[in-house]
C-alpha positions in Angstrom: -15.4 54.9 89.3 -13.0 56.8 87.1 -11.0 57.2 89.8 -10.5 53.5 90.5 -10.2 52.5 86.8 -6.9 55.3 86.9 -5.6 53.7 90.3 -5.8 50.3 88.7 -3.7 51.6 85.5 -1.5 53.7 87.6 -0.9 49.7 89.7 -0.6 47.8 86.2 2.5 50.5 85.2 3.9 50.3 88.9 3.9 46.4 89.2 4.8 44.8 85.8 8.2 46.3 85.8 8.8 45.1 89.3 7.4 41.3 88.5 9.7 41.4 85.0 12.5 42.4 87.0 11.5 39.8 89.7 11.6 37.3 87.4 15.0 37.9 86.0 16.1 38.1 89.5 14.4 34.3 89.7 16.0 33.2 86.7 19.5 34.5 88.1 19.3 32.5 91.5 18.4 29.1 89.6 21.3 29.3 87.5 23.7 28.6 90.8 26.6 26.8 91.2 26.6 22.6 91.1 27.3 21.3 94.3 27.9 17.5 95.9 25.4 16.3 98.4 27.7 13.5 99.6 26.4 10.6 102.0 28.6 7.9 103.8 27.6 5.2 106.1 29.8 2.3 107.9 29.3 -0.9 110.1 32.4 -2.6 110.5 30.0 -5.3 112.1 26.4 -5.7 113.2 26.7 -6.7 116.8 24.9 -4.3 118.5 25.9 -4.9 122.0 29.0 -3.1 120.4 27.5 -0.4 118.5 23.9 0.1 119.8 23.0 2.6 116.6 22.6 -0.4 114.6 18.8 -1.0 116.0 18.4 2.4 114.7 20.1 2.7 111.8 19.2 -0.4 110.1 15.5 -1.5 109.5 14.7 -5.2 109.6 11.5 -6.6 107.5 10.9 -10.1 106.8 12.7 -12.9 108.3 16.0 -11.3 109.3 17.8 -10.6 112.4 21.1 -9.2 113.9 22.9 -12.0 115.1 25.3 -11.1 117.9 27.4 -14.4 118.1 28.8 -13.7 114.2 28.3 -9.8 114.7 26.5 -10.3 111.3 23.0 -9.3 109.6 21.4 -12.7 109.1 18.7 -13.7 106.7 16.5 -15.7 107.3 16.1 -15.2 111.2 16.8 -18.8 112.2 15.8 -18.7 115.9 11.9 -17.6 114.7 11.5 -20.5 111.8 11.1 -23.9 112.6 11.4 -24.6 108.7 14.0 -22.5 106.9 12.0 -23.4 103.7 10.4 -20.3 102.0 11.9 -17.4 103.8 12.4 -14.1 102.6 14.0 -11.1 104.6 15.0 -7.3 104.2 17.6 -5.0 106.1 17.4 -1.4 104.8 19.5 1.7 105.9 16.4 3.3 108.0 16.9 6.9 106.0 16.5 7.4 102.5 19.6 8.3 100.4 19.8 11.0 97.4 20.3 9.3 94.1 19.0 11.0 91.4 19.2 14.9 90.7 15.5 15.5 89.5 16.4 18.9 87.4 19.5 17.0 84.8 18.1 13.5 85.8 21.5 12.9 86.6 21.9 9.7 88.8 24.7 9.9 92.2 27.9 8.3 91.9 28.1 5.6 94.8 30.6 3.4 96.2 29.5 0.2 98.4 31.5 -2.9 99.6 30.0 -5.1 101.8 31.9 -8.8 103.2 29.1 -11.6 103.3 29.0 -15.3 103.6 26.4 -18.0 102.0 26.1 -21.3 104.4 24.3 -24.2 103.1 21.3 -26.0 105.3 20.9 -28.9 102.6 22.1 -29.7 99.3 20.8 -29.9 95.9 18.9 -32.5 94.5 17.4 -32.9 91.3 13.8 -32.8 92.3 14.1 -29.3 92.9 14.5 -28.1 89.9 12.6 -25.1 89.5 11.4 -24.6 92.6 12.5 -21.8 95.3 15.8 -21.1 95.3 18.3 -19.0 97.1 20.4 -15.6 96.8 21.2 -12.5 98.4 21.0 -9.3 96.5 21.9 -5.4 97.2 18.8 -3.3 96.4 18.0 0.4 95.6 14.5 0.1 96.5 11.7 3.3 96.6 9.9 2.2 99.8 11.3 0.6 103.4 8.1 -1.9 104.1 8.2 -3.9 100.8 9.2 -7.5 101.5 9.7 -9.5 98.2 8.8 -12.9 97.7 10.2 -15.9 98.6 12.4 -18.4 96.4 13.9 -17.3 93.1 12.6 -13.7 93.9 15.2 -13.5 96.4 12.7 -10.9 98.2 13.5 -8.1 95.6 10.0 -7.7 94.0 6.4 -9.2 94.9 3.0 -9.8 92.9 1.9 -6.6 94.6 5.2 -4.4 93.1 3.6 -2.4 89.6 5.0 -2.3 86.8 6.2 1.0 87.8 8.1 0.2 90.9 11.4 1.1 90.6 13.9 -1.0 91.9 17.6 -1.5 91.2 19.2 -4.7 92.2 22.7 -6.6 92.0 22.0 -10.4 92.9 24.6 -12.8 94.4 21.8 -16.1 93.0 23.0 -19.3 93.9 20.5 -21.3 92.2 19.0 -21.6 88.9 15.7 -20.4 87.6 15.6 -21.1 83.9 12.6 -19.1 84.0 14.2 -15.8 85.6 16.8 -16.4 82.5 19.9 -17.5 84.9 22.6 -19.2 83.2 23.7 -21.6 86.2 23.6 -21.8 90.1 26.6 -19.6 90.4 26.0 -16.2 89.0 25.6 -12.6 89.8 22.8 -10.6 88.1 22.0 -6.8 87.6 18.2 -6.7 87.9 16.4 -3.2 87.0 12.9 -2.7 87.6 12.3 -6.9 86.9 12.9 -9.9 88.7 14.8 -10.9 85.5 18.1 -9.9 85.1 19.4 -7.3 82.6 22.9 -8.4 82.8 24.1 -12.1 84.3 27.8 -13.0 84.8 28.7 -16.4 85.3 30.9 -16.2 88.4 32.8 -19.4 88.1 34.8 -18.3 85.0 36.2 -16.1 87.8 37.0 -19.2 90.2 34.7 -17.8 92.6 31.7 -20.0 94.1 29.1 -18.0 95.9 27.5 -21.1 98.4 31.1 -21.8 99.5 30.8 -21.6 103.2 33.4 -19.0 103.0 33.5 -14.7 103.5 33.2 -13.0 100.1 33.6 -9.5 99.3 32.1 -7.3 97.0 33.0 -4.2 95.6 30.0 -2.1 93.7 31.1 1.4 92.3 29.1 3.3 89.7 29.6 6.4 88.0 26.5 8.9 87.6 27.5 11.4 85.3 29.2 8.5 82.8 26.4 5.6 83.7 29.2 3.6 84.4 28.9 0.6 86.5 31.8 -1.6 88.2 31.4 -5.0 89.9 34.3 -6.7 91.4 34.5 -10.0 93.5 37.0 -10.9 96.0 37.8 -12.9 99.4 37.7 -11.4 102.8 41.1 -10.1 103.5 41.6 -10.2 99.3 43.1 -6.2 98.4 40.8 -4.4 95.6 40.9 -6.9 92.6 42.4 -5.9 89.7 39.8 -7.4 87.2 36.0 -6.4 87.4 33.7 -9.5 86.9 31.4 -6.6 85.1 32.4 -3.4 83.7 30.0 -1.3 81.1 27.5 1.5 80.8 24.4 1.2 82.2 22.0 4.2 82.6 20.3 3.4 86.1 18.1 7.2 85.6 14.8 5.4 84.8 14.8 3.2 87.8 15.7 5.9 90.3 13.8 8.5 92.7 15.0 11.1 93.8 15.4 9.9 96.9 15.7 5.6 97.5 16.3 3.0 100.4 19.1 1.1 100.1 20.1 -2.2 101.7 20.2 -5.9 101.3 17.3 -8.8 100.4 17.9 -12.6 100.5 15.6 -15.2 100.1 15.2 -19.6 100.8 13.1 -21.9 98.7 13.0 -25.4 98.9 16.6 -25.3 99.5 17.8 -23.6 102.6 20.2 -20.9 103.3 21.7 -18.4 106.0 22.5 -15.2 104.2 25.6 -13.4 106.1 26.4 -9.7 105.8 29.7 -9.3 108.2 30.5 -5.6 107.0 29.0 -2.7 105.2 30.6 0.9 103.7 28.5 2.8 101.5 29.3 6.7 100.2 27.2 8.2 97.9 28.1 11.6 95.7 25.0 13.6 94.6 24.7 16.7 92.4 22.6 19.6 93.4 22.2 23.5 92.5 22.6 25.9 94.6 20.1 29.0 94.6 22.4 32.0 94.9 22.7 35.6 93.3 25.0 35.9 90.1 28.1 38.0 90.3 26.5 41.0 88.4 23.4 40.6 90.7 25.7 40.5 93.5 27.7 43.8 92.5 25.1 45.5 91.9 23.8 45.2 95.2 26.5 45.8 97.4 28.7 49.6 97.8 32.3 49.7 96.0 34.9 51.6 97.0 37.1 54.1 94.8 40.3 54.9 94.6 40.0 58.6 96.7 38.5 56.5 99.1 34.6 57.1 98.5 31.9 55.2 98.6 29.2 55.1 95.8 26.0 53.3 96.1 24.3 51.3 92.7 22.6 53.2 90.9 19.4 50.7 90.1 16.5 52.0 91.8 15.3 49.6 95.1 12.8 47.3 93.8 11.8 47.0 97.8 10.2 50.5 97.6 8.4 50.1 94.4 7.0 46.7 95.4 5.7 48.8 98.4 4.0 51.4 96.4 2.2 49.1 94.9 1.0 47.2 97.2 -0.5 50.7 99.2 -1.8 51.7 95.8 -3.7 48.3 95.2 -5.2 48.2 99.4 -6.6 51.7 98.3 -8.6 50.2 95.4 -9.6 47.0 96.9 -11.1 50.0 99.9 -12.7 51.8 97.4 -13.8 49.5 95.8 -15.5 47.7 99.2 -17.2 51.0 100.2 -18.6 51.3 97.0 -20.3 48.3 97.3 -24.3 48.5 99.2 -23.3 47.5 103.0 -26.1 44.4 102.6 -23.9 42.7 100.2 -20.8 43.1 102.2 -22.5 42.4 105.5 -23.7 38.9 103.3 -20.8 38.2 101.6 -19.0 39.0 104.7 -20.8 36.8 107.0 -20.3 33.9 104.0 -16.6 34.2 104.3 -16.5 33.3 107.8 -18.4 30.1 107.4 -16.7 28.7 104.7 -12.9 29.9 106.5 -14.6 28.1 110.2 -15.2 24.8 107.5 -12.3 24.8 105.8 -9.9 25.3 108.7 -12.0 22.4 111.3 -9.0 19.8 111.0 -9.9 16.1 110.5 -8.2 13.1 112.0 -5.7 11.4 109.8 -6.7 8.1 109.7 -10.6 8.3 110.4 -13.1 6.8 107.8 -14.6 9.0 105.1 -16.9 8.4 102.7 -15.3 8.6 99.1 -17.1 9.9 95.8 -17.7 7.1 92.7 -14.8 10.1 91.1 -12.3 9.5 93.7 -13.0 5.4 93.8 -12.9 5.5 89.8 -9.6 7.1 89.7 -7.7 5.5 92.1 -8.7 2.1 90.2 -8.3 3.5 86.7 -11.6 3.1 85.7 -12.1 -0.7 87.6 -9.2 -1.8 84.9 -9.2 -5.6 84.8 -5.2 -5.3 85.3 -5.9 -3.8 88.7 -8.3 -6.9 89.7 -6.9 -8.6 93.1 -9.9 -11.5 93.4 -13.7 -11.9 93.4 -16.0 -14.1 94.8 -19.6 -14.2 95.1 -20.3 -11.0 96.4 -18.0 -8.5 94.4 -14.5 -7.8 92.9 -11.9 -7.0 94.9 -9.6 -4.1 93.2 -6.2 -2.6 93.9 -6.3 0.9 93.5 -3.9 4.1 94.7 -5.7 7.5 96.0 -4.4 10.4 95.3 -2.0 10.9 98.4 -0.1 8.2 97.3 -1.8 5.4 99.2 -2.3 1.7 98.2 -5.7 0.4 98.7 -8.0 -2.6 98.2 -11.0 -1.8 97.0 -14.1 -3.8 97.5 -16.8 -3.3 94.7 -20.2 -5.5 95.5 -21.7 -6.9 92.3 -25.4 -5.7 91.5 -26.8 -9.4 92.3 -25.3 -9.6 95.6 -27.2 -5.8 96.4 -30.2 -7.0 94.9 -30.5 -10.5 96.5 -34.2 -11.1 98.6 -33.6 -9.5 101.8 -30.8 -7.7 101.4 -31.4 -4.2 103.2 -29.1 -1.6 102.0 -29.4 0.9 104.3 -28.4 -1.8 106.9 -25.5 -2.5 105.4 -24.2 1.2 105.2 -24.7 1.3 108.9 -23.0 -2.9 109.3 -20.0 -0.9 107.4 -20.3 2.4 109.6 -20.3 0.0 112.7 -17.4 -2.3 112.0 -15.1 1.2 110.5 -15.0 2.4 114.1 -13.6 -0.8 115.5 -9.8 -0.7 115.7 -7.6 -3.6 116.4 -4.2 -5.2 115.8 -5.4 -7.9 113.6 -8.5 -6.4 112.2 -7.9 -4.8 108.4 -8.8 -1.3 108.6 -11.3 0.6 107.0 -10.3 3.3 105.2 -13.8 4.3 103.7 -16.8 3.5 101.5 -18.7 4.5 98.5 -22.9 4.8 98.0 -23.6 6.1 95.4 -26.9 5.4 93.0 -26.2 1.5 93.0 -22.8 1.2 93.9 -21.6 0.4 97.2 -18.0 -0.4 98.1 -15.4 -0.7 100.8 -12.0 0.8 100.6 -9.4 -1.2 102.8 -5.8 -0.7 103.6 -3.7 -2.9 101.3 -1.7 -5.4 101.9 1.3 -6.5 99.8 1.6 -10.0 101.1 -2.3 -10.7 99.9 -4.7 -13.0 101.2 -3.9 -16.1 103.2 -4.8 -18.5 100.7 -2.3 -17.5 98.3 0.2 -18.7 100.6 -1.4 -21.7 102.0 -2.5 -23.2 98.9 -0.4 -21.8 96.2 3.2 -22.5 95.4 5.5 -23.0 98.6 5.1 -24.3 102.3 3.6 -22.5 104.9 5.5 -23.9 108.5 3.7 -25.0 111.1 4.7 -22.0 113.4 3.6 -19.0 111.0 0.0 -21.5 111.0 -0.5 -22.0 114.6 0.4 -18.0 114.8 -2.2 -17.1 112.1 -4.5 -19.0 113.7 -4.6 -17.5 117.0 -4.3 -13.8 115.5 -7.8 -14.5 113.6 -8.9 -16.1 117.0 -8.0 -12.9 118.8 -9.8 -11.1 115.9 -13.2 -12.7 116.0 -13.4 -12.4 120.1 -12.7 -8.7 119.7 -15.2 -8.1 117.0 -18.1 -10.0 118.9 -17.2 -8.4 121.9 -18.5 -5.1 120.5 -21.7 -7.7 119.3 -20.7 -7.7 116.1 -19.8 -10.4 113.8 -17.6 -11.1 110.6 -20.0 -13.0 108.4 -17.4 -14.4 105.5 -14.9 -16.3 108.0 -12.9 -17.7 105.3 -9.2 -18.0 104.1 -9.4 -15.3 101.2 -10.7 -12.7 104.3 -7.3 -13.7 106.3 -4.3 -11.0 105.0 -0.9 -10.9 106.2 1.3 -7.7 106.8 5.2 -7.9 106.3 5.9 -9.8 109.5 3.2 -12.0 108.4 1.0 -10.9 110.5 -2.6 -12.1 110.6 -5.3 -9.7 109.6 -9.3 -10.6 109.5 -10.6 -8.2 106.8 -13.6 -8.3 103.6 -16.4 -8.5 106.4 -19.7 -9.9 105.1 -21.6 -6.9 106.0 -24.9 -9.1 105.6 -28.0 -8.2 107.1 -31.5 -9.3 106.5 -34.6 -6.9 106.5 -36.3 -9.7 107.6 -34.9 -10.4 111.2 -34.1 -7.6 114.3 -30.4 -6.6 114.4 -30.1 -8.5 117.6 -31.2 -12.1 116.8 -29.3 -12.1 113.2 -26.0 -10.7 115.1 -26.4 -13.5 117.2 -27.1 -16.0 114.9 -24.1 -14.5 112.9 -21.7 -15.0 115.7 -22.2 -18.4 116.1 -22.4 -19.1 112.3 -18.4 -16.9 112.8 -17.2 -20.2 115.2 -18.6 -23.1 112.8 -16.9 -20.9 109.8 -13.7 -20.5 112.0 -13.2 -23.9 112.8 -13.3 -24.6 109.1 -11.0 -22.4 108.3 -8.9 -24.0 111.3 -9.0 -27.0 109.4 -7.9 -25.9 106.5 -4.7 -24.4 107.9 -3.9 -27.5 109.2 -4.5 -29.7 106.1 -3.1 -27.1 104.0 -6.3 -27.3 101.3 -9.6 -26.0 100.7 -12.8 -27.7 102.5 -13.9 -28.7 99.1 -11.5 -29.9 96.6 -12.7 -31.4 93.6 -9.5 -33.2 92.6 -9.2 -35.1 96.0 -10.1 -39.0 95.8 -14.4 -39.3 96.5 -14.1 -40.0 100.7 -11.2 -37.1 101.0 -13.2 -34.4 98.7 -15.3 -32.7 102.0 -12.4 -31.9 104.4 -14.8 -31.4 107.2 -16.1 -34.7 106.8 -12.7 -36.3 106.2 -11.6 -34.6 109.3 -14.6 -36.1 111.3 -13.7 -39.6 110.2 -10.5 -39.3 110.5 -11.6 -38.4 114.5 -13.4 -41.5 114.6 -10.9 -44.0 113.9 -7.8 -41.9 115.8 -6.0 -41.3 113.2 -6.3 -37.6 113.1 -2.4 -37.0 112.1 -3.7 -37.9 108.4 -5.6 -34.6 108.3 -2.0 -32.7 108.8 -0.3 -31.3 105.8 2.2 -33.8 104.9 4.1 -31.3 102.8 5.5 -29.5 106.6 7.9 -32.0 107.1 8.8 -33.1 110.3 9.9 -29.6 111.6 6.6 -29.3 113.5 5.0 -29.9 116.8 2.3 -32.6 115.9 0.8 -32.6 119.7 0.3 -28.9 119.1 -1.2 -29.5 115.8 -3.6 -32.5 116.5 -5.2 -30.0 119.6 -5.8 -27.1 117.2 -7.3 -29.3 115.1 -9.7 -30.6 117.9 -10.5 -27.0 118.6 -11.3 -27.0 114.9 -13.8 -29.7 115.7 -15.1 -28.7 118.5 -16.2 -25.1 116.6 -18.1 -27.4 114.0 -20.5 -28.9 116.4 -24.0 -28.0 117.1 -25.0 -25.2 119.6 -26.8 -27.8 121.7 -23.7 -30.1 121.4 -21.1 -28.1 122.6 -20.1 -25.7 120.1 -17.2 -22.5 122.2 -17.7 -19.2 121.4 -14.8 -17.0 120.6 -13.5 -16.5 124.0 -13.5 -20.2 124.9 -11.4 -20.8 121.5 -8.9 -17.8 122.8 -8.2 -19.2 125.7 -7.7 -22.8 124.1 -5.0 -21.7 122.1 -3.3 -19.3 124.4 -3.2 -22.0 127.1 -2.3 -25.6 127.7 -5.2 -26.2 130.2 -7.7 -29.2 128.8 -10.1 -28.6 125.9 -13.7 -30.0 126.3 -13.8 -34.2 124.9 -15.4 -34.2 121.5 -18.1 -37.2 120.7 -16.8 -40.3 118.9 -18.6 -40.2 116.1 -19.5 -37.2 113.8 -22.6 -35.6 115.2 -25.8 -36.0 112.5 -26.6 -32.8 112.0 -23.9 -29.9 111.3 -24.4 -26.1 110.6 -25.5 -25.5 107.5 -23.1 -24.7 105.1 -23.7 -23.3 101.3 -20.8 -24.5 99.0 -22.2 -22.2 96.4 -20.8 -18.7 98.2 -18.4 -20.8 100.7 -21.0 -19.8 103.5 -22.8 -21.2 106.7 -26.6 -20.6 106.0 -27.5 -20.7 109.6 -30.2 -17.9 109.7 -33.1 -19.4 111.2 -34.1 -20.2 114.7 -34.2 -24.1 113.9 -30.5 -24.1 113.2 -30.1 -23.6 117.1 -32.1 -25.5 118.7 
């Protein structure tokens, strides 16, 4: 043993002075030379039978398109909305862009000028005041599938975006939001990290009007080192102007990653716009340090020639040969060291090593289902913080939360009385949860996990930014009737799938209905209810059917653009189902459809959805589809089955107090 304690020594003295010197030699490569990083991009036009890159190099989210015929990027995307109301679009440059240097938190210089046009679809009127709006902004934004909301937003920022989300913006606004701070209709705004606007110039004391119908061009140059910022306005063929609209310091550091998307955002309200971009250039100028030797590193290491014509080598010793000494000096301890040790403790401690290397090394499939621990669920949701609270009903609280990889989630907590209700089997529910986390589909919400643990159980979705459906169809703004009728079939096509594996939802409703980006339609917060009391079979069963009454609820809903049970509705109107029923019995179904679309809409298509509606609300006996019946309704235009004239006497049960059909008993079916 006193031979390894003099090895170990003998180590110590052999390897500090090699990590000292090391270490210096670390210090010495990251005091390297500043270099530019310098980025440049250019699309004289966006027509991509011209230039095909354009598909690839620019990302479209939102309602926007690439519209050949002007050789322009166009936002909103005209030929996909029947209503241009309450559109809001993103194009992004598909590859992030240095901006920031995360060492002297030094922001890039950039230079970006970009020609774009504002054409009017209606004209203002004095009712609208305060509602939507329209604009087209350039953004520095930290992600590239963030869609902004609609109206004065101009699509920069949603109700989803944190406090912390880190956005830079210069907005082109062409109407006024007296609660966004704008000073008129005809302004342009520097917007960091807010929807309201650090800095707002009034554009008109420039002779320059923004909704003009005619090709603007702007010219954006900031300075990184000085936090200088430069904002000029011009026409198309217009030279560089000689006076900036806005000129002055403004440190963009805090509001800037390392690395950011940039590209452009624009936005309609009730007032209706196409948002042009004819032409983009955009270079960018980065700092970075390079990692390189000194010069008296450098010298030291390489042979010098004298005068006579010899050659001497450096006379520091090679830190390569004492790094290998020690590292022969420290195997033979560890040896020693090892055969010191009784061979059944190796042999043990060897065999234990091998078991936890096979565990730790068995991969595991990216996206599969895990369960989490209360920790991980805790942290992610910063402690349940009521700032991080997304909605709750009757069964739990839904929170937002972020795990540690960097992933948003949605985070559904069940309350205590919904786990201890009569009946409720537990166990049954983990495996309901288990069942419905291995079924994968387009417009299913996935399941990222769960949580059991003591008395806690809770689901842990993929989120969402555009929410729940019902923020959007009952809330402020105008679902049109194609983005319904879409949303519709997409939860139709959900359902079948789901009771094809003989499964069901169990909470059909419109808070369960979320919607991606492209405003896709996905069916997520699954009831997971199952009774002790009644087999698996016979309650999924039951279940399925109660799905189809819920679903044609909800397909009511949709199309009257309001909840089944409104309080403030006149006394006949206040049970939509009902109202919808007697509405049927006198012909005059067209009542039932949401006034509030206009007459951009197809009312034939309309009135037959909502017959399918009805037909899902009628007893089993009477004729009630199932899922794949109501698929192939809306998919296509063959005949739908003739619904009674008058409003059948009894209809599933249905429990306003959790916004639920109670259907689980044999009599309901009979």
């Amino acid at each position: 043993m006193a031979f390894c304690h003099s090895l170990w020594l003998l180590c110590l003295f052999i390897i500090i002075p090699v990590f000292v010197d090391s270490a210096s030699h670390d210090k010495e490569l990251s005091l390297g030379p500043v270099i530019n990083v310098t980025k440049h991009l250019s699309f004289l036009d966006f027509n991509f039978n011209k230039d095909p890159r354009v598909f690839h190099d620019v990302r479209l989210l939102g309602s926007a398109k690439f519209s050949n015929e002007k050789g322009a990027l166009q936002i909103p995307d005209e030929s996909k909305a029947v209503d241009l109301k309450d559109q809001a679009g993103r194009a992004l440059y598909s590859s992030p862009i240095r901006l920031l240097d995360p060492q002297t938190k030094t922001p890039a210089s950039f230079e970006t000028t970009f020609a774009f046009q504002v054409n009017n679809a209606s004209h203002l009127s004095s009712d609208s005041t305060g509602h939507g709006g329209s604009g087209l902004t350039f953004i520095i934004v930290p992600d590239e599938f963030t869609v902004g909301r609609h109206g004065p937003w101009l699509a920069m920022l949603n109700d989803a975006c944190e406090d912390d989300y880190k956005a830079v913006a210069v907005e082109f606004d062409t109407h006024q939001s007296p609660g966004f701070g704008d000073p008129n209709d005809n302004h342009v705004g520097i917007n960091l990290g807010s929807i309201i606007s650090t800095r707002t110039i009034n554009v008109s004391d420039f002779g320059i009007v923004l909704n003009d119908s005619l090709v603007h061009r702007a010219w954006i140059t900031y300075d990184g080192p000085r936090r200088w910022m430069d904002i000029r306005l011009g026409s198309k063929h217009e030279d560089y102007p000689t006076k900036p609209i806005f000129s002055e310091q403004l440190d963009l550091s805090p509001f800037l990653n390392e690395y950011m998307f940039i590209g452009f955002s624009a936005s309609t309200g009730n007032l209706t716009q196409i948002h042009n971009v004819l032409s983009w250039n955009f270079t960018s100028t980065s700092q970075a340090f390079l990692r390189v030797p000194s010069t008296e590193t450098c010298e030291s290491k390489i042979i010098v020639e004298d005068r006579s014509g010899t050659r001497k080598a450096s006379a520091e010793p090679p830190g390569s040969f004492l790094i290998f000494v020690a590292v022969v000096a420290l195997i033979l301890v560890v040896l020693l060291s090892l055969f010191l040790n009784s061979k059944r403790k190796r042999d043990k401690s060897h065999n234990l090593n091998i078991l936890l290397s096979e565990k730790k090394e068995r991969p595991r499939p990216p996206n599969k289902p895990r369960r989490f621990t209360i920790a991980e669920i805790s942290s992610a949701t910063r402690c349940f913080s009521e700032l991080d609270i997304l909605g709750n009903d009757s069964r739990g609280v839904y929170y937002r939360g972020k795990l540690s990889n960097g992933c948003q989630v949605a985070v559904k907590r069940f309350s205590a009385q919904f786990l201890n209700s009569q009946g409720l089997d537990r166990r049954r529910v983990m495996k309901e949860i288990g069942s419905i986390s291995r079924i994968r589909h387009p417009n299913m919400l996935p399941i990222r996990g769960w949580c059991q643990d003591n008395r806690q159980v809770m689901v842990v979705y993929d989120f969402f930014t555009n929410g729940s459906l019902d923020k959007w169809l009952f809330g402020v703004g105008v679902l049109p009737w194609t983005r319904r009728f879409k949303v519709v079939k997409d939860v139709a096509d959900a359902l079948c799938f789901l009771h094809s594996k003989q499964l069901a939802h169990k909470n059909m409703k419109t808070t369960s209905v979320f919607l991606d980006v492209s405003f896709r339609a996905v069916l997520g917060d699954f009831g997971f209810v199952l009774s002790g009391n009644d087999s698996k079979q016979f309650e999924s069963a039951v279940s399925q059917k109660a799905d189809v009454f819920e679903f044609g609820v909800f397909v009511l809903e949709v199309i009257a653009g309001r909840k089944r049970l409104d309080s403030e509705m006149d006394q006949k109107e206040r049970d939509l189902l009902d109202f919808a029923w007697r509405m049927h019995e006198i012909d005059e179904k067209v009542k039932v459809v949401d006034g509030r679309m206009g007459t951009v809409i197809n009312l034939k298509q309309a009135i037959r959805v909502l017959e399918i509606g009805l037909l899902c609300t009628l007893n089993e006996a009477k004729g009630r589809p199932c899922m794949e019946e109501v698929v192939e309704f809306l998919t296509t235009e063959g005949p739908i089955p003739e619904l009674p004239q008058s409003r059948p006497i009894a209809l599933f049960p249905y429990n306003s107090a959790t916004g639920l059909c109670s259907g689980y008993s044999c009599a309901s079916f009979k």
